[in-house]
C-alpha positions in Angstrom: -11.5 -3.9 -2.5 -11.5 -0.1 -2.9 -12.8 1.8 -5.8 -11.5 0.2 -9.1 -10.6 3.3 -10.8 -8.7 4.2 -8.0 -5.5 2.4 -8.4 -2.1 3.2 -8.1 -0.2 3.0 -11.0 2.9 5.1 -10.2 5.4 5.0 -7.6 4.7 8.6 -6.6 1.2 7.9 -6.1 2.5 4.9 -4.4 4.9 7.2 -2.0 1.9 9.6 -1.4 -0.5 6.8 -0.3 2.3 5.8 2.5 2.8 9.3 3.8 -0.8 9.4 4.1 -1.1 6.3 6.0 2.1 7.1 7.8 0.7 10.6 9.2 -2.5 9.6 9.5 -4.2 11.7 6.9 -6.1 8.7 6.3 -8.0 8.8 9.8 -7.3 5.0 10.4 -6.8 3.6 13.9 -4.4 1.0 15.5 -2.4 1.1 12.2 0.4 -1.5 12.5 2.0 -2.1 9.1 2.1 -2.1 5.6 1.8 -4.8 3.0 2.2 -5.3 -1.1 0.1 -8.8 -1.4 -1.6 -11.0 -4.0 -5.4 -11.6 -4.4 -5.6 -15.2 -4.2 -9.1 -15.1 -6.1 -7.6 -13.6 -9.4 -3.7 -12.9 -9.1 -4.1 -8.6 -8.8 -1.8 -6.8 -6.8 -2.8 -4.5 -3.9 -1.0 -2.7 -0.7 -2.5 -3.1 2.5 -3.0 -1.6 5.5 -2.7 -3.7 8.8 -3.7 -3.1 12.5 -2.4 -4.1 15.2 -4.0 -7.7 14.6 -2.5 -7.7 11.4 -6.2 -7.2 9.9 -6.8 -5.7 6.9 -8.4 -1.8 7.5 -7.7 -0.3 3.6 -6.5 -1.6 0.7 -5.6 -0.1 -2.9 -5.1 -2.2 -5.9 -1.5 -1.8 -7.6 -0.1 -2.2 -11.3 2.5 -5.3 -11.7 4.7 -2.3 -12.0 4.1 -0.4 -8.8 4.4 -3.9 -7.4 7.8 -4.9 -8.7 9.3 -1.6 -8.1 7.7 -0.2 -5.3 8.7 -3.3 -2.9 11.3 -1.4 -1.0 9.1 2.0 -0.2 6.4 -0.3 1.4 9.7 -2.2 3.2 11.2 0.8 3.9 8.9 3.6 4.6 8.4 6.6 2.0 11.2 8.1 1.2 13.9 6.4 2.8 14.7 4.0 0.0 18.1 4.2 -1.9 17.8 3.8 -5.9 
C-alpha cells in the first residue's frame, strides 16, 4: 500500500483524491472504477483504483470514518452526492 502517512482522513481530502483520479491529474491509464475495500490481512480501510481489468493501479488507506461516510462520493462520483 501507499505511503502510510499519507492517508485520508477527511471527506474533502477524500473528494480531492476522486477529482484527481477522475481528471486524470494522477497520470494513470485504463482507469475503470473506483472502490472503498477492506484489507483482508489486518481489517484497514483503503479506496482503490481499478483498470479496465478491475486490477488494482493506486490505492490510499482511509479512516473508519472516511469509510463510513464517504461511501456514496466513491458510489457516486465527487460531488454529485446529496447530504
Amino acid at each position: 500500500m501507499n505511503n502510510e502517512a499519507d492517508i485520508i482522513s477527511t471527506l474533502e481530502e477524500l473528494e480531492r483524491f476522486l477529482i484527481s483520479v477522475e481528471n486524470g491529474g494522477l497520470g494513470l491509464t485504463n482507469v475503470e472504477g473506483v472502490a472503498m475495500a477492506t484489507n483482508n490481512k489486518d481489517g484497514r480501510r483503503f479506496v482503490a483504483v481499478l483498470d479496465d481489468k478491475q486490477q488494482l493501479v493506486l490505492s490510499r488507506w482511509i479512516t473508519e470514518e472516511v469509510f463510513q461516510t464517504g461511501q456514496d462520493r466513491v458510489r457516486n462520483g465527487p460531488g454529485r452526492c446529496i447530504n
